[in-house]
C-alpha positions as a Python dict, from the first residue, in 0.01 Angstrom:
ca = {
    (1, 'X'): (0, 0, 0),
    (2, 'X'): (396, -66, 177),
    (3, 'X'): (444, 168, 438),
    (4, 'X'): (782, 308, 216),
    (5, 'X'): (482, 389, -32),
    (6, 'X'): (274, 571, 216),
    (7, 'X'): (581, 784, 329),
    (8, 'X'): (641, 876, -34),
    (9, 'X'): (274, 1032, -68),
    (10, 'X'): (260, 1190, 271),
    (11, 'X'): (585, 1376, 88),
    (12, 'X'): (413, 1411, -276),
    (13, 'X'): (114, 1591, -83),
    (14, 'X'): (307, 1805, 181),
    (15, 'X'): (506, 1935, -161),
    (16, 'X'): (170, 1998, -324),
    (17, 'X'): (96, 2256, -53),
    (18, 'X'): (396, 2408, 2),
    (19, 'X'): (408, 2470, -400),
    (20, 'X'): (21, 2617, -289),
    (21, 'X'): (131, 2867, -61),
    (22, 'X'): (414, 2947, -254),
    (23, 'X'): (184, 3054, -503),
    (24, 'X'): (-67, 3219, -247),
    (25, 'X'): (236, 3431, -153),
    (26, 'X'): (402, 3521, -453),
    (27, 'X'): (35, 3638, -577),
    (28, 'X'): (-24, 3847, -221),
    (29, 'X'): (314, 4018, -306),
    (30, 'X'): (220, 4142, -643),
    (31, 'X'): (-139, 4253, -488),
    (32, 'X'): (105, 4467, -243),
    (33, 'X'): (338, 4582, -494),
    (34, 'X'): (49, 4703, -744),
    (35, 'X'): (-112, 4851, -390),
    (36, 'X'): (257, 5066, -354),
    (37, 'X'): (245, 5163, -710),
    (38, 'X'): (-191, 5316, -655),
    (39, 'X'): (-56, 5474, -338),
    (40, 'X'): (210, 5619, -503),
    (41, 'X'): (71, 5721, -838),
    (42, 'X'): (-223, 5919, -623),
    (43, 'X'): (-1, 6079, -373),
    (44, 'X'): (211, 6196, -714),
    (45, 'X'): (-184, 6306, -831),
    (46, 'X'): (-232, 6467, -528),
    (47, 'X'): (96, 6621, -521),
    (48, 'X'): (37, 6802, -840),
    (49, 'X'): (-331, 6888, -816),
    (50, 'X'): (-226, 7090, -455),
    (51, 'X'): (12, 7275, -613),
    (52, 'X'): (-111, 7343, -873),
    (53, 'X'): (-368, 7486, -672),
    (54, 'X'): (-513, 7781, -714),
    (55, 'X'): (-590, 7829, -356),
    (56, 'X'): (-366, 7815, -57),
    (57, 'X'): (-342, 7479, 51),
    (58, 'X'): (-194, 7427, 425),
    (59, 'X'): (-187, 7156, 707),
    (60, 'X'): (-190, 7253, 1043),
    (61, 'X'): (-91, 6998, 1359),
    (62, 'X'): (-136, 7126, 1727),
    (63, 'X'): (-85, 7500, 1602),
    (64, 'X'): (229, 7455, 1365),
    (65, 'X'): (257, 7480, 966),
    (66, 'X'): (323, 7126, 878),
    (67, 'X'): (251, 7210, 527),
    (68, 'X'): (208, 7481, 247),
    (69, 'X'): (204, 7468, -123),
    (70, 'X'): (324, 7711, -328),
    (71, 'X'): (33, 7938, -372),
    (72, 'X'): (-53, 7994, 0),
    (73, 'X'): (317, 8091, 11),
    (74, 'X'): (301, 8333, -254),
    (75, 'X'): (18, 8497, -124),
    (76, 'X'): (195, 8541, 209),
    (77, 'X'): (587, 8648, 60),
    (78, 'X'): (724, 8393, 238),
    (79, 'X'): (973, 8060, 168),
    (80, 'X'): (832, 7744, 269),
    (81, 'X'): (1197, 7687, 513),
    (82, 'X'): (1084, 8058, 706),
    (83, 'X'): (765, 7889, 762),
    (84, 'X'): (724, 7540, 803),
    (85, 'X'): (751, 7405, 1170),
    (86, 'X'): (624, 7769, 1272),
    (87, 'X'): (298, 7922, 1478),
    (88, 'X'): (30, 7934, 1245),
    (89, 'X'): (-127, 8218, 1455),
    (90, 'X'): (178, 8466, 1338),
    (91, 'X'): (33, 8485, 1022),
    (92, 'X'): (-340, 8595, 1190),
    (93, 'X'): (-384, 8904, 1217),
    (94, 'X'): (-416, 9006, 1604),
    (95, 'X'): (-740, 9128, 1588),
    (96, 'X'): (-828, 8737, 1454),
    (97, 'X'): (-638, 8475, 1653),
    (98, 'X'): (-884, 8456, 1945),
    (99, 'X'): (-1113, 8354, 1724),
    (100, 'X'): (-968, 8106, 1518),
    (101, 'X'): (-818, 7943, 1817),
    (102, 'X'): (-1196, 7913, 1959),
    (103, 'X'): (-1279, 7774, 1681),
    (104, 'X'): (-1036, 7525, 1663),
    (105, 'X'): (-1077, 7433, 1990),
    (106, 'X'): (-1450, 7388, 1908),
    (107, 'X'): (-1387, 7162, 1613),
    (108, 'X'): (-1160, 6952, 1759),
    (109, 'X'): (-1407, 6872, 2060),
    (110, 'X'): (-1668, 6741, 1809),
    (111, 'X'): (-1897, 7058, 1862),
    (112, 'X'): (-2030, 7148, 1496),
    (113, 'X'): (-1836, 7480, 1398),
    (114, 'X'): (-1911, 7637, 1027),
    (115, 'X'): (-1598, 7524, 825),
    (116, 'X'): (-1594, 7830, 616),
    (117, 'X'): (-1545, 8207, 766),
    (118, 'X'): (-1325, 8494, 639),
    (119, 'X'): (-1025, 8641, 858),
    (120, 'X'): (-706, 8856, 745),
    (121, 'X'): (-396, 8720, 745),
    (122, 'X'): (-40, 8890, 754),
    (123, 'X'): (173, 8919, 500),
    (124, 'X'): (584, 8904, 490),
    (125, 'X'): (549, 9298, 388),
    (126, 'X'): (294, 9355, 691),
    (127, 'X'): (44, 9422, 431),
    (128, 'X'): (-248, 9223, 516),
    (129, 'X'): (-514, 9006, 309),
    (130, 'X'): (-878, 8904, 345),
    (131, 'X'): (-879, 8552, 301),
    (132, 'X'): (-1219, 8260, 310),
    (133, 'X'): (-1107, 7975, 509),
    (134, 'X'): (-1224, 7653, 437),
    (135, 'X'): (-1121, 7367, 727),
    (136, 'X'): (-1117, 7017, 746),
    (137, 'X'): (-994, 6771, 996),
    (138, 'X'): (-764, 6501, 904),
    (139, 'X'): (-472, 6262, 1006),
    (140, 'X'): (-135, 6393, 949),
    (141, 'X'): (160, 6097, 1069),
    (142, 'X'): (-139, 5932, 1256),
    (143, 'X'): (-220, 6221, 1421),
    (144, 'X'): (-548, 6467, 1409),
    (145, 'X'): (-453, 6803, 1199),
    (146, 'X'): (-620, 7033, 1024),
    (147, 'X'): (-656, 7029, 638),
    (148, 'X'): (-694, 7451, 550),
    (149, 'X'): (-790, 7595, 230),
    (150, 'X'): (-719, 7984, 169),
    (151, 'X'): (-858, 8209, -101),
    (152, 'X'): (-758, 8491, -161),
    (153, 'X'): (-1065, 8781, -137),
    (154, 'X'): (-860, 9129, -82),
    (155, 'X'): (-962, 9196, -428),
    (156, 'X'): (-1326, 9126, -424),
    (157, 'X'): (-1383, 9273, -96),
    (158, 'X'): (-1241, 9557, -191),
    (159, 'X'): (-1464, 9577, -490),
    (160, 'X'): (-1810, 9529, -239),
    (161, 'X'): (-1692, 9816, -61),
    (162, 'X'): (-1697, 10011, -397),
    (163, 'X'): (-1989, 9917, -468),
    (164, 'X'): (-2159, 9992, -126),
    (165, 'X'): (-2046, 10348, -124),
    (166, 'X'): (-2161, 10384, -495),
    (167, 'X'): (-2463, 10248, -413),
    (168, 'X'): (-2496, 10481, -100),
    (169, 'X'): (-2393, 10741, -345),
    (170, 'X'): (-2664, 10678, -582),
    (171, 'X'): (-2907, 10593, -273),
    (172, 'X'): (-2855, 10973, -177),
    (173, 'X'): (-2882, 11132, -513),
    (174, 'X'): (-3194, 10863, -584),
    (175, 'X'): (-3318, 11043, -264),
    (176, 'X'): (-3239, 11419, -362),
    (177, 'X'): (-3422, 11359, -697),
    (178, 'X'): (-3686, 11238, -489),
    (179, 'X'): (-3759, 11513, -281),
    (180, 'X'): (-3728, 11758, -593),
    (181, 'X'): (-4000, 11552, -759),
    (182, 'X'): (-4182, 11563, -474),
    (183, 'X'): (-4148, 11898, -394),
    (184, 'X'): (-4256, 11978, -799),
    (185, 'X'): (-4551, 11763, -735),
    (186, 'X'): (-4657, 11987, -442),
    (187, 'X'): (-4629, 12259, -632),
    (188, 'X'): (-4825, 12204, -929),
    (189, 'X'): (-5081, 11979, -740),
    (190, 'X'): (-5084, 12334, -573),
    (191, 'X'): (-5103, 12552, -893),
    (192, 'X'): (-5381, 12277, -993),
    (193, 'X'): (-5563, 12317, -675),
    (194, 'X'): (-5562, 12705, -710),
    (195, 'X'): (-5672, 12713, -1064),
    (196, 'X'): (-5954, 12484, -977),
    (197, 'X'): (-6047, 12740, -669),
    (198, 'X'): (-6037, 13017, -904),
    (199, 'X'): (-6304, 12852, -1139),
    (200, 'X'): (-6533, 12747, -885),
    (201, 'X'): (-6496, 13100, -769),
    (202, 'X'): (-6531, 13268, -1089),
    (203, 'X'): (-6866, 13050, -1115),
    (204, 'X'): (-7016, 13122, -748),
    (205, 'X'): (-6929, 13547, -818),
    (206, 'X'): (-7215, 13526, -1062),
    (207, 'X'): (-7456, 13307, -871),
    (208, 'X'): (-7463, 13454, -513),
    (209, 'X'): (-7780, 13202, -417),
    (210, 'X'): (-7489, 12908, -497),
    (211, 'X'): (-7180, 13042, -304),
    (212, 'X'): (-7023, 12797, -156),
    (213, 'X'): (-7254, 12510, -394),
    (214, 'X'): (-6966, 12365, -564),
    (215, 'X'): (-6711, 12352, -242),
    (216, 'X'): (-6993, 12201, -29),
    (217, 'X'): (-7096, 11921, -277),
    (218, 'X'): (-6701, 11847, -307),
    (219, 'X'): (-6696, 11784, 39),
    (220, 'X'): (-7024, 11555, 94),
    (221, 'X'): (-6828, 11354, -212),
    (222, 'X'): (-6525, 11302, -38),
    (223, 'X'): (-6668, 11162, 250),
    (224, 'X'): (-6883, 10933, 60),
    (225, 'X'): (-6592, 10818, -158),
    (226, 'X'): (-6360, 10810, 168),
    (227, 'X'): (-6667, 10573, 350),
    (228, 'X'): (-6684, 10361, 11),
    (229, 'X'): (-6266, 10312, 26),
    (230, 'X'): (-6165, 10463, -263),
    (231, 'X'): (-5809, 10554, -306),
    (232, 'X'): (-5651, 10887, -255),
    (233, 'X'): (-5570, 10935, -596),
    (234, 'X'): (-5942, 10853, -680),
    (235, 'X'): (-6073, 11060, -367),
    (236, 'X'): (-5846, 11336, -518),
    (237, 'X'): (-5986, 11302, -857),
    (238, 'X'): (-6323, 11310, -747),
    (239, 'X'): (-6273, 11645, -522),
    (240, 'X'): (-6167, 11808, -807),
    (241, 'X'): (-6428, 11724, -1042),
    (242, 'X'): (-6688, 11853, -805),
    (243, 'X'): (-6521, 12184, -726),
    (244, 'X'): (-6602, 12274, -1085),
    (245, 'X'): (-6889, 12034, -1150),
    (246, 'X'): (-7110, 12409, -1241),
    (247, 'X'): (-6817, 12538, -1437),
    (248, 'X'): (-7097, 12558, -1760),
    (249, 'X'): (-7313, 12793, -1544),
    (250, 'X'): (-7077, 13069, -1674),
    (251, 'X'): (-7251, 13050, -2029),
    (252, 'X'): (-7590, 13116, -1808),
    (253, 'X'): (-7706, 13470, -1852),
    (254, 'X'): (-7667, 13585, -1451),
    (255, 'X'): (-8031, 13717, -1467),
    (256, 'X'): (-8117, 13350, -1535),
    (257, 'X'): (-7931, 13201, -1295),
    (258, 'X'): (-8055, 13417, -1000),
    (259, 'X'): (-8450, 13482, -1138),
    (260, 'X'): (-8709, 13382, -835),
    (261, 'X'): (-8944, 13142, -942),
    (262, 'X'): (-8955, 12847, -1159),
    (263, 'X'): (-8782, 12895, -1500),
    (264, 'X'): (-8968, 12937, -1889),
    (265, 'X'): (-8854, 12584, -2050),
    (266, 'X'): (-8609, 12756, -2283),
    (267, 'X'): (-8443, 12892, -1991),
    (268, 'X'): (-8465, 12554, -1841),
    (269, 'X'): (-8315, 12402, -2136),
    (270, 'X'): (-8026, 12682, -2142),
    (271, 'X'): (-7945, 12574, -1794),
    (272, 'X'): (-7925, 12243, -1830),
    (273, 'X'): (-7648, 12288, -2124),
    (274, 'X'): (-7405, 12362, -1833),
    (275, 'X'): (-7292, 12002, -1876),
    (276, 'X'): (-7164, 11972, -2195),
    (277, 'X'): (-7037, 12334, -2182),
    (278, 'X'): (-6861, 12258, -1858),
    (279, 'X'): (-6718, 11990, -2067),
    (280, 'X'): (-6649, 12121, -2354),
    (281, 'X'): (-6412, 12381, -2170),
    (282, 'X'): (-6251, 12126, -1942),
    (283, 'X'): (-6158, 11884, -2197),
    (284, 'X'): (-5929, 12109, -2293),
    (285, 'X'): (-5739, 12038, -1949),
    (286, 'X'): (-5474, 11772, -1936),
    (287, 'X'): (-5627, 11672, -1569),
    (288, 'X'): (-5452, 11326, -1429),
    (289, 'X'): (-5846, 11200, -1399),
    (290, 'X'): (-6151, 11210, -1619),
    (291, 'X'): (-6286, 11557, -1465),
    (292, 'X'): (-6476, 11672, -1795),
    (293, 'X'): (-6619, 11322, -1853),
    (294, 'X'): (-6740, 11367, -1484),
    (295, 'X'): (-6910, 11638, -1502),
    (296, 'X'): (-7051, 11560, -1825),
    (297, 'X'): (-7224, 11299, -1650),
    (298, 'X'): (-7321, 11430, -1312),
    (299, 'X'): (-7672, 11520, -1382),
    (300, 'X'): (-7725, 11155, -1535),
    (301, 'X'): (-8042, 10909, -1375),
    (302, 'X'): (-7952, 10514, -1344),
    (303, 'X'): (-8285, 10450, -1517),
    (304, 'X'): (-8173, 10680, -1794),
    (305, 'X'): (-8391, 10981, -1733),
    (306, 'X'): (-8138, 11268, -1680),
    (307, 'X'): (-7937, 11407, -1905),
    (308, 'X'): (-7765, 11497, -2169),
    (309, 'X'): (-7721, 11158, -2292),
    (310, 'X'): (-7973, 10930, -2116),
    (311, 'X'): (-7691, 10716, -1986),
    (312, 'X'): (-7802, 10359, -1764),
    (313, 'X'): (-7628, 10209, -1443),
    (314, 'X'): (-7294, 10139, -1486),
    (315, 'X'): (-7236, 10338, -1747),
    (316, 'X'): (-7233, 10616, -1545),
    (317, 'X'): (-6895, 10701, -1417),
    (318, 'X'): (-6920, 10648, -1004),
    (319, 'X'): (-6782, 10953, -1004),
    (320, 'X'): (-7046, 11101, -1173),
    (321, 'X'): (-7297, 10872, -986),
    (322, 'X'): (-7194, 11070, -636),
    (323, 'X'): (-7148, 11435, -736),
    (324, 'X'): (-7532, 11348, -867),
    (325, 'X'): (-7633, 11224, -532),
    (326, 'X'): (-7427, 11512, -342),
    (327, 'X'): (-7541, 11778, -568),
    (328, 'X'): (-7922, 11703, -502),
    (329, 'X'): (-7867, 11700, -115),
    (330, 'X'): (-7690, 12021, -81),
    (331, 'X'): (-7932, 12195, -357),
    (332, 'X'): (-8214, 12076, -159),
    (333, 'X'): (-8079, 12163, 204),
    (334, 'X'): (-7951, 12516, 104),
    (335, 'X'): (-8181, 12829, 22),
    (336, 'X'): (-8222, 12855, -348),
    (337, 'X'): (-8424, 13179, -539),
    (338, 'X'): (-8701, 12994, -689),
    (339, 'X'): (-8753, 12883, -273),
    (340, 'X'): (-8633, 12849, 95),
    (341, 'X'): (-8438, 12547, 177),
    (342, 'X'): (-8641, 12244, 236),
    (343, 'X'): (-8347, 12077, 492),
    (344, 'X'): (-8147, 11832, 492),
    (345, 'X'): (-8406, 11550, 636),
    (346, 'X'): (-8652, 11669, 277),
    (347, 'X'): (-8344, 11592, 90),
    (348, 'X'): (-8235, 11246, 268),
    (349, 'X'): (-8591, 11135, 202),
    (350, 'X'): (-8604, 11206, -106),
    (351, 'X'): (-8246, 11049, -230),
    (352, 'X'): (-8402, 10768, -21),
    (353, 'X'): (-8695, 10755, -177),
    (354, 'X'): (-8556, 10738, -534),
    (355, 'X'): (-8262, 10552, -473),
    (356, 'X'): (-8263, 10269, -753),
    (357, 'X'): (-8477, 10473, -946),
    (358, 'X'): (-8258, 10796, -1004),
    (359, 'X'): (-7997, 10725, -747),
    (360, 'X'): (-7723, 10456, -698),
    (361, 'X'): (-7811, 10246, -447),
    (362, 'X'): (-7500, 10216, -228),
    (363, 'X'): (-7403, 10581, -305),
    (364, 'X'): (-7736, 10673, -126),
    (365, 'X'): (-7695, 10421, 150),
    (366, 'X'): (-7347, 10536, 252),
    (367, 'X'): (-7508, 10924, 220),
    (368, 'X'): (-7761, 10861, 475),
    (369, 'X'): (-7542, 10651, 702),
    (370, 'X'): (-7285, 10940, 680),
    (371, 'X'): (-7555, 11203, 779),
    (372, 'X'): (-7760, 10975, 1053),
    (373, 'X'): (-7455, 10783, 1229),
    (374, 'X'): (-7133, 10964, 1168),
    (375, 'X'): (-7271, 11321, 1188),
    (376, 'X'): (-7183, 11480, 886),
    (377, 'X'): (-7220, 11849, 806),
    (378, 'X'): (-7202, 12055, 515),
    (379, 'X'): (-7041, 12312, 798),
}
């Protein structure tokens, strides 16, 4: 190839490239331009969704308003030209700034400060507002600002207070009705307690051998019951049910029930109908427990030898099962017409001995236990 020929190809390819980055450029400017036009359509987005806000939008830059939208100025009375390129603190309410400005002073050192609090601001009127603050940091004309969201709360804090003192109000009468339910359950669990006194009583006045029987038996049974863990409603239950567990004996001709000696078998037999006519007049009680079924049952063997019914185990109330094991200890231990008291160590060995057999097992265990190691006494 001539050297004028070279020349003109070095040209053709230096052309080439220019036409190259020609292109390059014209294709960077449109990238830019369609850049502009992003930027611009989402700070016209953003634009509209702030102020369209529902919450107070502001920007804050080394403790001046820098920015409001319209809602966080209608919440405060004020025009955006009173405001803008003012304190922020003006609008805290005294009582307040300390601690926003600690916690801006906090934030901005990098120490991890909650972003969201309450405070009250000021209003143009002096009125002032609960507001929750939400803050951000950002960059504001290259600089670090803060990005603050305001709600408005007045409303709904004024609402919890309401509430609270209705609540207190109801907390009090809730209280009063209390104590007046309380104080009625004294009282009848009184009346109860004195209508059961007055049948044991009525019972005892016509068998002076077995004064005291029925009250002494109750209390053997509470301590077994109490040793066995038994709630207080059940303990309660229980106690009552043995206070009138001889309430039949008042069908007993008194001759009967106070003859020395061992009784005729039809006298026998008329004596040991004091269960079902103890529960035949009890069932007629609306008792919170099963008293009448309980004292149907109290003279009832595990191995189904007692009576009325010939009832097994388990299917003797527990109830039942301990006024049985009570009632035999204190009949035994106490003086009785037909003979003298045979003490309380005849009548331990003899539950013992029959435990299983006519006794419940545990019932008897926790008896003896009660007498031998925790000292019990019928007085």
């Amino acid at each position: 190839m001539s050297e004028p020929e070279g020349k003109n190809q070095d040209l053709l390819n230096e052309i080439a490239r220019l036409r190259e980055r020609i292109s390059e450029l014209e294709q960077s400017e449109e990238e830019h331009r369609q850049t502009e036009e992003a930027l611009r359509e989402s700070e016209a987005k953003y634009s509209v969704l702030v102020e369209h806000s529902k919450d107070g939008v502001l920007i804050v830059q080394d403790g001046v308003l820098k920015f409001m939208n319209t809602e966080s100025l209608r919440y405060m009375g004020y025009t955006a030209e009173e405001l803008i390129g003012t304190d922020f603190l003006r609008l805290v309410a005294p009582e307040h700034r300390d601690e926003v400005m600690q916690r801006h002073i906090e934030r901005m050192a990098g120490k991890k400060v909650p972003t969201m609090y309450e405070l009250d601001l000021i209003t143009k009127s002096g009125e002032p507002i609960v507001v929750e603050v939400n803050v951000a940091l950002i960059e504001y004309d290259g600089r670090p600002a803060s990005l603050v969201f305001i709600r408005n709360i007045t409303d709904r804090k004024l609402m919890e207070q309401e509430l609270r003192q209705t609540r207190d109000k109801l907390g009090i009468r809730v209280k009063e009705r209390t104590a007046e339910l309380e104080a009625s359950y004294e009282k009848l669990k009184n009346t109860l307690n004195s209508t059961v006194q007055a049948i044991a009583t009525i019972v005892e006045s016509r068998d002076p051998y077995t004064a005291g029987h029925q009250r002494r038996v109750a209390k053997l049974c509470v301590a077994i019951a109490g040793k066995m863990e038994f709630d207080a409603d059940a303990i309660e239950g229980l106690r009552v049910a043995a206070m009138v567990h001889d309430i039949g004996k008042i069908y007993v001709p008194a001759e009967i029930l106070s003859k020395p000696g061992r009784l005729p078998e039809v006298e026998y037999l008329l004596v040991k109908n004091h269960t079902q006519v103890g529960y035949n007049i009890l069932r007629e009680i609306d008792f919170p427990w099963p008293v009448a079924e309980i004292v149907l049952q109290h003279h009832e063997y595990i191995n189904g030898s007692g009576y009325p019914s010939g009832r097994k185990g388990k299917d003797i109330l527990i109830e039942a099962r301990i006024i049985c094991v009570a009632d035999v200890i204190e009949a035994m231990a106490t003086h009785r017409p037909y003979r003298p008291s045979l003490g309380i160590d005849f009548a331990l060995q003899e539950v013992n001995h029959n435990k299983g057999i006519l006794y419940d097992s545990e019932i008897v265990d926790v008896c003896l236990d009660l007498f031998k190691e925790a000292g019990f006494g019928f007085d």
